[in-house]
C-alpha positions as CSV (number, residue, x, y, z in Angstrom):
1,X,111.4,90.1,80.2
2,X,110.5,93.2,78.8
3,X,108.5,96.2,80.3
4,X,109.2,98.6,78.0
5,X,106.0,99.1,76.9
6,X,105.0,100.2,80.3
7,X,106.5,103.0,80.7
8,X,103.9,105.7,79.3
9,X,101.0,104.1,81.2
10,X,102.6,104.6,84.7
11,X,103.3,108.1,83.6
12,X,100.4,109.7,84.7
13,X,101.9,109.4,88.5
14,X,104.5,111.4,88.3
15,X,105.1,114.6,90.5
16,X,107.8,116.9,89.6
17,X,110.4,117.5,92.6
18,X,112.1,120.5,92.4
19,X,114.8,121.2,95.1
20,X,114.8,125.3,95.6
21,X,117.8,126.9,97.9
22,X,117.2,127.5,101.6
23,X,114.7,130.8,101.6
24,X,112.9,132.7,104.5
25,X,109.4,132.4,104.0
26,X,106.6,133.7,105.9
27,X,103.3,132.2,107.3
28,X,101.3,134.9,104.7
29,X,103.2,134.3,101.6
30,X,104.1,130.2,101.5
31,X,100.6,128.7,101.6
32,X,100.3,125.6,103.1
33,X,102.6,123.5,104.5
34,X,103.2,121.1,101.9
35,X,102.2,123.3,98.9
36,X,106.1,124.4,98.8
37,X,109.0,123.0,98.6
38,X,110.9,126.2,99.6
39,X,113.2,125.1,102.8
40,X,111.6,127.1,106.3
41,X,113.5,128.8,109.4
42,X,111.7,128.2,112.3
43,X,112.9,128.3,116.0
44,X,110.7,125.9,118.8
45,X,110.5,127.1,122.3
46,X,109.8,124.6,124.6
47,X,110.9,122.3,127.8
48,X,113.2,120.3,126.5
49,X,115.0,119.2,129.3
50,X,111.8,117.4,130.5
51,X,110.4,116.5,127.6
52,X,113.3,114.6,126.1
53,X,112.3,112.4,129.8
54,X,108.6,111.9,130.0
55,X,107.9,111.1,125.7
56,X,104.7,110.6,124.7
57,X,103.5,113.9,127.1
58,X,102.3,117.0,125.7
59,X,103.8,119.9,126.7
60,X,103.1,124.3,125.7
61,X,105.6,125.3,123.4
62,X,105.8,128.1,121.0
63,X,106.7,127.9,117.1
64,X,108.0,131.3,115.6
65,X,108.7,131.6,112.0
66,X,112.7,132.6,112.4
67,X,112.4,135.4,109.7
68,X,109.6,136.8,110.8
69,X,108.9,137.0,114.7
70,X,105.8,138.6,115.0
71,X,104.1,135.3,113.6
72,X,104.3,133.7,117.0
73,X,102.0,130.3,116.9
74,X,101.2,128.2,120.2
75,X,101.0,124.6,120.7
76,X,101.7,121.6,122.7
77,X,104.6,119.1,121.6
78,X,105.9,115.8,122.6
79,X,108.7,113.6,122.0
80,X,108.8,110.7,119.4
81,X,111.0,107.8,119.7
82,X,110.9,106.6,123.2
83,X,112.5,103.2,122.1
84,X,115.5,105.0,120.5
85,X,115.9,107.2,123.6
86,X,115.8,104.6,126.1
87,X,118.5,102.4,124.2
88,X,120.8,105.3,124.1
89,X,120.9,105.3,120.3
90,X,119.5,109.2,120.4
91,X,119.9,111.6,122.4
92,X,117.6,114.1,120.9
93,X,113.8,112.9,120.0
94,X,111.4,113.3,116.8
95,X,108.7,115.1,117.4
96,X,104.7,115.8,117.4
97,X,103.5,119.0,117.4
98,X,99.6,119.4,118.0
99,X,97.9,122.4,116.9
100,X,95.0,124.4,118.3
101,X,92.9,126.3,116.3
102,X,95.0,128.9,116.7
103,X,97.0,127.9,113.5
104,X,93.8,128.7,111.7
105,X,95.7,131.0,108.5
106,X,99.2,129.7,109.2
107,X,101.0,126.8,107.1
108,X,99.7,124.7,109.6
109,X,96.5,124.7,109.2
110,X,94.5,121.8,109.4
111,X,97.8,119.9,109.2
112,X,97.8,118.4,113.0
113,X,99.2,116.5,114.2
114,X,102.4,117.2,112.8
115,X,105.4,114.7,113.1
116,X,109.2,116.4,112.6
117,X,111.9,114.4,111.8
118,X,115.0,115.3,113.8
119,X,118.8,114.9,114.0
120,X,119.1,112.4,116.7
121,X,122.1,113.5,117.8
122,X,123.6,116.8,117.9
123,X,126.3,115.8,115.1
124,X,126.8,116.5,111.3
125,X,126.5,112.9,110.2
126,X,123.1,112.4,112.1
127,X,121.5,115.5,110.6
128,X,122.7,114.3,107.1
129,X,121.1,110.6,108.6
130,X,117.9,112.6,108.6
131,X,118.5,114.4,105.2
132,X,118.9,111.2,103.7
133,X,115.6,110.0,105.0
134,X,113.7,113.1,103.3
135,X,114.9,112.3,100.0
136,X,113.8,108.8,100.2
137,X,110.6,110.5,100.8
138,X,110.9,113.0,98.2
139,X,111.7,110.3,95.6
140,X,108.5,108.0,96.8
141,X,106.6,111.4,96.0
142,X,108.2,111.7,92.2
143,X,107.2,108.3,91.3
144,X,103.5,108.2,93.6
145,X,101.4,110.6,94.7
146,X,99.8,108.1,97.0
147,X,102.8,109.1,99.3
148,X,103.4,110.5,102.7
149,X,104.5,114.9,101.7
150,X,107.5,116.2,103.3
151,X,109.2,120.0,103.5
152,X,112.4,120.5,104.7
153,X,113.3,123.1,107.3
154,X,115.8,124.9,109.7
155,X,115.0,124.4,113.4
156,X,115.8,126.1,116.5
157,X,115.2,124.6,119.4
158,X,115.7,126.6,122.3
159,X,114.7,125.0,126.1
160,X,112.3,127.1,127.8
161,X,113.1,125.5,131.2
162,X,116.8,126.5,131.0
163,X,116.8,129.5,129.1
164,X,119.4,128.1,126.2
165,X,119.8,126.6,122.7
166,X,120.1,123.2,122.6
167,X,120.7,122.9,119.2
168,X,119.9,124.7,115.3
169,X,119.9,121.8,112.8
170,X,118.3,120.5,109.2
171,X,115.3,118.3,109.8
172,X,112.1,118.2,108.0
173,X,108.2,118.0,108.6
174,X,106.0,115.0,107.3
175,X,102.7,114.8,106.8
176,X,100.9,112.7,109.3
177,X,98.8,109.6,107.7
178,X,95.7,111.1,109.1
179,X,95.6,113.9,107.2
180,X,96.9,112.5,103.8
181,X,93.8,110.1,104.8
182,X,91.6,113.5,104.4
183,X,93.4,114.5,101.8
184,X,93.1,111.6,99.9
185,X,89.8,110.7,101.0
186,X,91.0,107.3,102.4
187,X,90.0,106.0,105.5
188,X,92.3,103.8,108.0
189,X,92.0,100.3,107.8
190,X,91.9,99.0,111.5
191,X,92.8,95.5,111.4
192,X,95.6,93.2,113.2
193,X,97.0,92.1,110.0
194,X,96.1,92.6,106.4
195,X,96.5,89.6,103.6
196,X,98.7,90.8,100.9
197,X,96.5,90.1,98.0
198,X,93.6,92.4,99.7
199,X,95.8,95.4,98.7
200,X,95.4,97.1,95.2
201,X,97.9,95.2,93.6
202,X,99.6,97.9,91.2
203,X,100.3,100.3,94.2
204,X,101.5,97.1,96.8
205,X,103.8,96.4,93.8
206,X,105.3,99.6,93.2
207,X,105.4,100.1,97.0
208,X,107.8,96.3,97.5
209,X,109.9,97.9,94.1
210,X,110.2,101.5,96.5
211,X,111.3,99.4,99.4
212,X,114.3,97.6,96.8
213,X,114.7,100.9,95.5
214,X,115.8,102.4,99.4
215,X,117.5,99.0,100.7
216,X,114.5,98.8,103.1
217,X,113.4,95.9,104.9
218,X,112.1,97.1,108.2
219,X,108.6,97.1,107.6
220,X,105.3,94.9,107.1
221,X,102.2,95.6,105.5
222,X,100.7,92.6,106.9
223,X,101.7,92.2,110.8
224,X,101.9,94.3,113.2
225,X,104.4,94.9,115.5
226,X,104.3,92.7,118.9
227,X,103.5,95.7,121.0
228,X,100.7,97.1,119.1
229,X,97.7,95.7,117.7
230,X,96.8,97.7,114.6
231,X,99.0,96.5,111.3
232,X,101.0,97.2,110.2
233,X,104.8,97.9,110.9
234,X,106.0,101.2,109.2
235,X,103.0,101.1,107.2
236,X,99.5,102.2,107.3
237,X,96.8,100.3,105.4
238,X,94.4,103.4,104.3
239,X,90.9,102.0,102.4
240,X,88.9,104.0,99.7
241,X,85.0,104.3,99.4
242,X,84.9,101.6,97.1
243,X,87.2,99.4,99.0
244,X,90.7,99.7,97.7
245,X,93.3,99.2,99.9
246,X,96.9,101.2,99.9
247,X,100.2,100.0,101.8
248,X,101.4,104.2,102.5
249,X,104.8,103.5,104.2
250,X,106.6,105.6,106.4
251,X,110.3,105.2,108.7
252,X,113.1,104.6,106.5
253,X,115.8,105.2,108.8
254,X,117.3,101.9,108.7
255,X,117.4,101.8,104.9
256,X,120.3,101.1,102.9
257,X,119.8,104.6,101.3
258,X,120.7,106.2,104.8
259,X,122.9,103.8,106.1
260,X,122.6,105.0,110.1
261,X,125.1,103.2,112.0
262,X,123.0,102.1,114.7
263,X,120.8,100.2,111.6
264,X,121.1,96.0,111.7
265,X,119.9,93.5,109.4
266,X,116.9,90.9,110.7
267,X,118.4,87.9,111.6
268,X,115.4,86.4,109.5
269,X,116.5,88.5,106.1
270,X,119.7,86.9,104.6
271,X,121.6,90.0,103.8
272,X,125.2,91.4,105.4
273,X,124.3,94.7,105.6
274,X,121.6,97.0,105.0
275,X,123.2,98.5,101.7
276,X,122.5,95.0,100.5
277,X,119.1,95.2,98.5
278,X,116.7,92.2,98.8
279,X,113.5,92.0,97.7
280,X,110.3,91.1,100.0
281,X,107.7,91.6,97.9
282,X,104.9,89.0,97.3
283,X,105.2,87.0,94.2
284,X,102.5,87.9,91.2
285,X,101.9,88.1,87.4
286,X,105.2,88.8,85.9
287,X,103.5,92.6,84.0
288,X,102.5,93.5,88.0
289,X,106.4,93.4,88.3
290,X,107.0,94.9,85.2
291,X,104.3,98.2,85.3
292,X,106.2,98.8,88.7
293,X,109.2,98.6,87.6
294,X,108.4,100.6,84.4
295,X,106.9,103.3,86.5
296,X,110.6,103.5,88.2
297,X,112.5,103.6,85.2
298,X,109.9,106.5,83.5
299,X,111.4,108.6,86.4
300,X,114.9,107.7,86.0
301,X,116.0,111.6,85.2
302,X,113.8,113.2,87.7
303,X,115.4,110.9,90.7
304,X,118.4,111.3,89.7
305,X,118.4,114.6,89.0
306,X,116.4,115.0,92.7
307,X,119.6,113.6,94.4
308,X,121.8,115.2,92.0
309,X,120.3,118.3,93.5
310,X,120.0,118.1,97.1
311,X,122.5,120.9,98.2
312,X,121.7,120.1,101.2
313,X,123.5,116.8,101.8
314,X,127.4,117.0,101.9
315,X,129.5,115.5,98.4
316,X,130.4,112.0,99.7
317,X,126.6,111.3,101.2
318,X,125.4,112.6,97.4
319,X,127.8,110.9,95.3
320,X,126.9,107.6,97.8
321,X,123.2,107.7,97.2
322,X,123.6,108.3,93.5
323,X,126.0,105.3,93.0
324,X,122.9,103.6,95.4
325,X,120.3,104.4,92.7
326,X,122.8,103.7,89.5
327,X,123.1,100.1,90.9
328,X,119.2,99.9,90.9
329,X,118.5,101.3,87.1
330,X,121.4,98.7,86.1
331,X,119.7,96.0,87.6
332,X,116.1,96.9,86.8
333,X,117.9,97.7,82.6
334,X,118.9,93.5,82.6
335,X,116.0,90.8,82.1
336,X,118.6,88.8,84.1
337,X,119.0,90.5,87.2
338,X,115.7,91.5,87.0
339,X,114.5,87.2,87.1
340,X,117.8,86.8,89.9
341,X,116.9,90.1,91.7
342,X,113.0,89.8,91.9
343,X,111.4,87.1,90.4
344,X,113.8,84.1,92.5
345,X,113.4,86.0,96.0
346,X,109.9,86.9,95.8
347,X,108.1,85.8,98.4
348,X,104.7,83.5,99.1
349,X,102.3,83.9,102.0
């Protein structure tokens, strides 16, 4: 099989990632929130202690832009997560930060919701854990611009109720889905579950090739999970005025990519580990396969030269997730591996 000739017509979505050093920034100067990709120092005041036990609640907090003190913004924020906190496997919660109008002018305007990715425990290897996670999305973003934005930051979080730090760590801000939705002028697709071949079938392909590409197979674009009644699982189905439907996927902490030690295999995927890759997406025209694949391999040098670049994970966790991605472009560079990787394990709904 040869996709070759594919290459220059998935060009066109390419977005050029470049990873900048840790800077201070202020509110005035960086635009929006997404705009840069310049790292940001900001310190959250609120009651930890109790928030970390009710999640879900809203509760007042203040955000303060670290280098700059007088830009003072107020909110309300709740923990993420309650399934990872109740099972012990964090001790520290993601979080949702809701905010007024008040931001009006700041970075984070019109931006709320705004979900934060956190450090889950208060140890090096789980901040790098989370690290890991924003490349994956950073990589999504070079190869699709139908893909969920991302900036990296420095946070403080300081617990109002008992006057302390509880801990300064790497994490990183995501766009929420509702707002790429306005961005992108999509609307949400509120079903239970979503046939495959209603999605657009160039962008569910590329997506199934991202989810290879990360050693991903927590997610569904077609069910939803058994507590919630909107598909999908990890993924949100967002429509277009004219009826074409996107998989945008989000959650990749238990991909192979990050490796997170409390990550397990479904009993129902027949892999080892989660560094094994398997492929789960549908099987289709062999040039579907091939554009996506195409579209990976066009961005070969600007992925690898994104991890190649991210300072901000240690040696070993680079030099891991760069071997992770060599392994990929070999496969994907062999029409064999290629038929044994993809087209043998696709699947049929």
């Amino acid at each position: 099989m040869d996709y070759t000739s594919n290459k220059m017509r998935y060009a066109f979505v390419s977005r050029a990632v470049v990873l900048c050093s840790v800077v201070a920034v202020q509110t005035n100067a960086q635009g929006g929130l997404f705009e840069s990709n310049d790292p940001l120092r900001v310190r959250i005041d609120a009651p930890f202690h109790t928030l970390v036990s009710e999640a879900g609640e809203r509760f007042p907090a203040t955000l303060v832009f670290t280098n700059s003190p007088e830009d003072t913004i107020y909110l309300e924020v709740a923990a993420r997560g309650k399934t990872r906190l109740s099972a012990g496997i964090c001790d520290f919660p993601g979080l949702m930060l809701f905010f007024s109008d008040e931001s009006a002018g700041t970075a984070f305007d019109g931006q709320s919701p705004v979900p934060v990715v956190t450090h889950c425990k208060d140890r090096d290897s789980y901040e790098q854990l989370a690290l890991l996670e924003f490349l994956a999305y950073r990589i999504y973003n070079v190869v699709t611009d139908l893909s969920l934005r991302v900036r990296l930051a420095r946070f403080e979080y300081y617990d109002s109720e008992r006057g302390r730090l509880v801990a300064d760590r790497n994490g990183f801000f995501l766009e929420n889905y509702d707002v790429f939705a306005d961005r992108k002028e999509l609307m949400r697709f509120k079903v239970q579950a979503v046939p495959p071949d209603e999605y657009q079938v160039e962008q569910r392909t590329l997506f199934e090739v991202f989810q290879y590409f990360i050693g991903n197979t927590d997610w569904s674009y077609v069910y939803a999970p058994l507590d919630d009644s909107l598909c999908c699982h990890n993924v949100v189905p967002l429509e277009t005025l004219g009826g074409q439907l996107y998989p945008i996927p989000f959650d990749f902490d238990q991909a192979g990519l990050i490796d997170a030690p409390y990550s397990t295999v479904d009993p129902s995927v027949p892999i080892r580990n989660v560094r094994e890759r398997i492929f789960r997406g549908i099987c289709g025209a062999p040039h579907e396969l091939n554009g996506s694949l195409g579209a990976f391999e066009v961005h070969e040098r600007e992925i690898r030269a994104l991890i190649e670049g991210a300072s901000f994970l240690s040696g070993r966790n680079r030099t891991r997730a760069l071997d992770y991605a060599d392994e990929f472009f070999r496969i994907i560079a062999d029409n064999r591996s290629v038929t044994r990787e993809f087209l043998s394990k696709c699947r049929t709904y």
